[in-house]
N, C-alpha and C positions, 0 to 999 in steps of 0.2 A: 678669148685666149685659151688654150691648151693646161690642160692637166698636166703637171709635170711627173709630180710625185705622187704617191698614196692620198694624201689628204690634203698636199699645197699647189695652190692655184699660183701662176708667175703672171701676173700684174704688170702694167706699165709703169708704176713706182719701182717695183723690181727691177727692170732693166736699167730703169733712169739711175737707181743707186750701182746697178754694178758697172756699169758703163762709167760713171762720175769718178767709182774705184780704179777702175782701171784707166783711165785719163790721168787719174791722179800720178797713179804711181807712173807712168811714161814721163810724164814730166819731172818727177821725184829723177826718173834714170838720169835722163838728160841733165839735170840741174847737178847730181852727184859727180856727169862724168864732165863737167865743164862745156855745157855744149850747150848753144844758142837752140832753142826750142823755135824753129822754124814754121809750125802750124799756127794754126789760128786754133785756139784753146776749146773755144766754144762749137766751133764745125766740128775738129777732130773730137769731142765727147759726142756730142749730137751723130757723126756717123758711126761710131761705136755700137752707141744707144741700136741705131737703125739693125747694124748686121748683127746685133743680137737678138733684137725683136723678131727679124726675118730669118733668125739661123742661118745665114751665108757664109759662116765661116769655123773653119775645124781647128781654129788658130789664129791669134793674132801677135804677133809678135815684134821686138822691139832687134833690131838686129846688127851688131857692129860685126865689118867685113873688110877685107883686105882687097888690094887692085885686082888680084887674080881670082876677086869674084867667093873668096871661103869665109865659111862662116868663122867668126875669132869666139865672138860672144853675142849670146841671145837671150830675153828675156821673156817668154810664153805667157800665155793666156788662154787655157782651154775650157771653151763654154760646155755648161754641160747641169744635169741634173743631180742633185745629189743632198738628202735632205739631213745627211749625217755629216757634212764634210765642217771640219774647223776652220773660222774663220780667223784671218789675218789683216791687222790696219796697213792701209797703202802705204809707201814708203820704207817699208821694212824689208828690204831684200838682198840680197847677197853682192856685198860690194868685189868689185875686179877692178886690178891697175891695168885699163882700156889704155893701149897708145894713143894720142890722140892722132895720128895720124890715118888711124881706120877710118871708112866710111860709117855711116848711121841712117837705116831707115826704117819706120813701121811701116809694116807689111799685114794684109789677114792673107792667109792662106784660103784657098776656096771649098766650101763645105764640098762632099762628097758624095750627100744624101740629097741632092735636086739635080736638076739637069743642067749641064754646062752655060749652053746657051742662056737658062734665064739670071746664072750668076754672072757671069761676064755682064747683060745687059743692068744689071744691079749695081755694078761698081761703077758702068759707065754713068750710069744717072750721077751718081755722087761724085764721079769729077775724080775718081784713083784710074791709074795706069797700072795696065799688067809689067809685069816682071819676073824675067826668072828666076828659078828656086837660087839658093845659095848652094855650093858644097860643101861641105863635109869630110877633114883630113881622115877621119877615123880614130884623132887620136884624141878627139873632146869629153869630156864627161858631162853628165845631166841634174842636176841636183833640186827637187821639189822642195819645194817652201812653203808651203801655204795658200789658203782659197780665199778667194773673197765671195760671198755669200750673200742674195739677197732671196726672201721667200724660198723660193725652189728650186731658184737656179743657182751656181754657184761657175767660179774660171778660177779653177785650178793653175796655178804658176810653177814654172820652173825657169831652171840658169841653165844655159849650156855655155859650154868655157871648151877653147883651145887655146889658151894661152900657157904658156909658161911661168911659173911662180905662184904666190899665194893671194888666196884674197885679202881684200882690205877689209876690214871691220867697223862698225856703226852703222848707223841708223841713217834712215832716208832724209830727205829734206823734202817737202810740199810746195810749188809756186802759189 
C-alpha cells in the first residue's frame, strides 16, 4: 500500500473503517429522509471499501433530483489524504425538508487521475451503470461539515442544497 502522508501508512483496516463510515451515514440520509434503502448494505459498503482502495473516484455522492434531471440536494464524499483533517461521527449531517417527491441515487463520480477506459471497466465489474452528471440551477449553496478519518486517509463531506427554505435540525439516525 502507498504512503499517503508524511509518516501514515493507509492500511486495508483504513479503508474498511472509512468505507463502513461512509455506508453508514448514506443509510443515516435515507433513513432521516423516509426513504426505503434500496441496496443491499453489505455489497454497497464492500464497493465503497473497493473504489477507495483502487482510488476510482473523485467523489461519491448521495444525490436528490428533480424530473428535469437538477440537482435539489446532495450529499459528498471526498477521498483524499490529509493527516490534520477533524473527524466527525456518521449520522451527524445537515438535515433538509427533501420533497419526497425527488428522485434519490448514489452515485461516485469518476476519478480523474487514471485512464477512462480502465474506470469504466472498474465499475463495470461491480455491476454500477453509468449515468449522467446532474445539473445545477446556479442558485444552490455548499456547505462542509466534517471528515471521517481513518490512518491517512480521510472523505471530506459536504451538503449542496437548492431548495427553498431552512434546514431541519438534529442528529442522524444509524440502520
Amino acid at each position: 500500500m502507498a504512503t499517503m502522508t508524511k509518516n501514515e501508512t493507509v492500511t486495508g483496516v483504513n479503508v474498511r473503517e472509512l468505507a463502513g463510515a461512509i455506508n453508514e451515514e448514506i443509510e443515516a440520509i435515507y433513513a432521516a429522509n423516509i426513504r426505503t434503502f434500496p441496496y443491499n448494505k453489505e455489497r454497497l459498503r464492500n464497493d465503497i471499501g473497493l473504489i477507495l482502495l483502487y482510488d476510482m473516484a473523485d467523489s461519491i455522492k448521495v444525490e436528490f433530483y428533480d424530473n428535469e434531471q437538477t440537482e435539489r440536494v446532495s450529499y459528498a464524499f471526498v477521498p483524499g489524504a490529509d493527516p490534520e483533517a477533524a473527524t466527525t461521527p456518521p449520522g451527524q449531517f445537515p438535515r433538509r425538508d427533501i420533497p419526497a417527491n425527488l428522485n434519490v441515487r448514489i452515485t461516485a463520480y469518476d476519478t480523474t487521475k487514471k485512464p477512462e477506459g480502465k474506470v469504466r471497466e472498474f465499475y463495470e465489474q461491480l455491476g454500477w451503470r453509468r449515468v449522467e452528471s446532474l445539473r445545477r440551477s446556479g442558485q444552490g449553496t455548499t456547505e462542509t461539515y466534517g471528515s471521517f478519518k481513518s490512518g491517512g486517509i480521510v472523505a471530506n463531506r459536504s451538503c449542496y442544497t437548492d431548495l427553498p427554505g431552512k434546514k431541519t435540525e438534529g442528529k442522524g439516525v444509524a440502520l
